[in-house]
RODO-2510 file (C-alpha; in nm, 4 decimals, decimal comma):
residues 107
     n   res          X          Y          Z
     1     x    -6,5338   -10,7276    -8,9077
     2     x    -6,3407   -10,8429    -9,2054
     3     x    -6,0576   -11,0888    -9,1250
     4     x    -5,7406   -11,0757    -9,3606
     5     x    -5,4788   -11,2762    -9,4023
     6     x    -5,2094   -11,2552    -9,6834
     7     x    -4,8991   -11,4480    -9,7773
     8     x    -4,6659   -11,3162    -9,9610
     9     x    -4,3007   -11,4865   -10,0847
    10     x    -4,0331   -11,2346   -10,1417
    11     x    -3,7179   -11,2529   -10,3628
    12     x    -3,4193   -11,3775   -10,1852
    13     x    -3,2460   -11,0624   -10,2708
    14     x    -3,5663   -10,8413   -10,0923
    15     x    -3,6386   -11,0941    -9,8216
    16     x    -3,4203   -10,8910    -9,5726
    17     x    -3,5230   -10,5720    -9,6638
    18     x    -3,8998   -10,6474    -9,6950
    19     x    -4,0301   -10,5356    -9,4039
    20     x    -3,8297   -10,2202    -9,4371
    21     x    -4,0306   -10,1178    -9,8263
    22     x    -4,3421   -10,2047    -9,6676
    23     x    -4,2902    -9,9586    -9,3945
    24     x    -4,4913    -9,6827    -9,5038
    25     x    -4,7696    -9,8822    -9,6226
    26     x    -4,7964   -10,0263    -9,3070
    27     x    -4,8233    -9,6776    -9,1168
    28     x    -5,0520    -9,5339    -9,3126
    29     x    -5,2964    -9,8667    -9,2960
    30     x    -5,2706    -9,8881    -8,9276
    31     x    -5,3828    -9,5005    -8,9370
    32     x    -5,7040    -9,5237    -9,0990
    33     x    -6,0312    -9,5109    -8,9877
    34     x    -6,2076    -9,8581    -8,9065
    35     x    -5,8363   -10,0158    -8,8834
    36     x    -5,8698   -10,2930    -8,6101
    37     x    -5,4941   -10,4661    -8,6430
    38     x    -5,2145   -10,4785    -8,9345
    39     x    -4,9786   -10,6974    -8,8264
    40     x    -4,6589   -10,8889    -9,0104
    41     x    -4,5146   -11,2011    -8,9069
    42     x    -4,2008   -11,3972    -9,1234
    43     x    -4,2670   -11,7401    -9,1402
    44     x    -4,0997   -12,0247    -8,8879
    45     x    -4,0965   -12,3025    -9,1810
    46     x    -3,9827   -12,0222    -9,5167
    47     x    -3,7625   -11,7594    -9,4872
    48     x    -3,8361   -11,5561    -9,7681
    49     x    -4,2381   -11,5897    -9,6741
    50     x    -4,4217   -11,3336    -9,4722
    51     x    -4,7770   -11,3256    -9,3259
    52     x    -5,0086   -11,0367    -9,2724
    53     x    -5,3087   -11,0704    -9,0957
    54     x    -5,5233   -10,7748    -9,0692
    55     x    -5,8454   -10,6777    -8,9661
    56     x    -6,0809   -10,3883    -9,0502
    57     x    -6,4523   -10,2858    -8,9187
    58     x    -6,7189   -10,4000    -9,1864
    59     x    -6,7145   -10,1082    -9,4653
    60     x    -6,3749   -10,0157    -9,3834
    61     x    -6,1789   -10,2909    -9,6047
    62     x    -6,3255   -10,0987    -9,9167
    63     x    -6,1893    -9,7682    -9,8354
    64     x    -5,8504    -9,9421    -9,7383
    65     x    -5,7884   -10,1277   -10,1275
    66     x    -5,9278    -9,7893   -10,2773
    67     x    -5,7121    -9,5816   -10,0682
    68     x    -5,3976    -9,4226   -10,2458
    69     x    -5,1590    -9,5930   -10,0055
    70     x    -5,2871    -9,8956   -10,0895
    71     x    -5,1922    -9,8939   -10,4885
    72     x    -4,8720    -9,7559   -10,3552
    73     x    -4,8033    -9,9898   -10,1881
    74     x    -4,8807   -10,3266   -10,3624
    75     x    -4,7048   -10,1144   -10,6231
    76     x    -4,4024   -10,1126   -10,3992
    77     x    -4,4138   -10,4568   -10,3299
    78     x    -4,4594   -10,6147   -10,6466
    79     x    -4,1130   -10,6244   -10,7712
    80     x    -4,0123   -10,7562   -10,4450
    81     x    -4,1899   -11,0625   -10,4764
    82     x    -4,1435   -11,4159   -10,6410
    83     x    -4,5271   -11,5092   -10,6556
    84     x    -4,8654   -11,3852   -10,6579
    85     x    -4,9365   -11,3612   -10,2922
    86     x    -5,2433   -11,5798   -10,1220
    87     x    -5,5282   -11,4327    -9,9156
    88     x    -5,7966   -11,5565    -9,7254
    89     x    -6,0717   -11,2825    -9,6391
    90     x    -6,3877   -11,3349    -9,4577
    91     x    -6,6474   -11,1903    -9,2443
    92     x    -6,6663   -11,2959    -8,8927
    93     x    -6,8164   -11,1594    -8,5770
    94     x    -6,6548   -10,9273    -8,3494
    95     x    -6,4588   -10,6489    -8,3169
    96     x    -6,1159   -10,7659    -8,1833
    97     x    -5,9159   -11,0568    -8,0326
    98     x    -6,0866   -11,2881    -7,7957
    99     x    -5,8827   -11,5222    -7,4883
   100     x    -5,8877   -11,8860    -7,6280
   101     x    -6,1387   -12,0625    -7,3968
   102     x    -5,9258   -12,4351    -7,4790
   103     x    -5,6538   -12,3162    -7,3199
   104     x    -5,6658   -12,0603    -6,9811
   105     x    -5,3722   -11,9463    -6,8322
   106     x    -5,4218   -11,8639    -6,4668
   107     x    -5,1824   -11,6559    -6,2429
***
């Protein structure tokens, strides 16, 4: 699968209503084909900084940045923003989420 994750700093005047213009973008990514997860999260240490991690089947990822959704909605999102937004994306085994082996919760 191909692991994504993306940071991305908002505008203090957009950081409330981020989540809220990337609505659509988000539906229609979490509909296609070979979409594994697409999930936000806001940051615990900057306010204005949000975190996607996503995940898509391998061959899928390509479909997803040539999709029309996708220019859309980095369109969308660009004047929101106060920085060029930082990615890691890799490769890795699997297919989905895994328990954490280190640390088993029983019961």
């Amino acid at each position: 699968m191909i692991l994504i994750v993306v940071k991305f700093r908002t505008r203090p005047e957009a950081t409330d209503s981020f989540l809220d213009a990337v609505a659509d973008f988000t539906a229609a990514t979490r509909a296609e084909p070979g979409n594994l997860w697409f999930e936000w999260s806001r940051s615990v240490e900057r306010d204005d900084e949000f975190v996607l991690v996503e995940a898509f089947k391998d061959g899928a990822a390509e479909a997803h940045v040539n999709s029309d959704h996708f220019k859309a909605g980095l369109a969308a999102m660009k004047p929101l923003l106060q920085e060029t937004p930082l990615i890691v994306s890799r490769e890795v085994e699997g297919e989905g989420w895994d328990r954490m082996g280190e640390l088993t919760i029983d019961g």
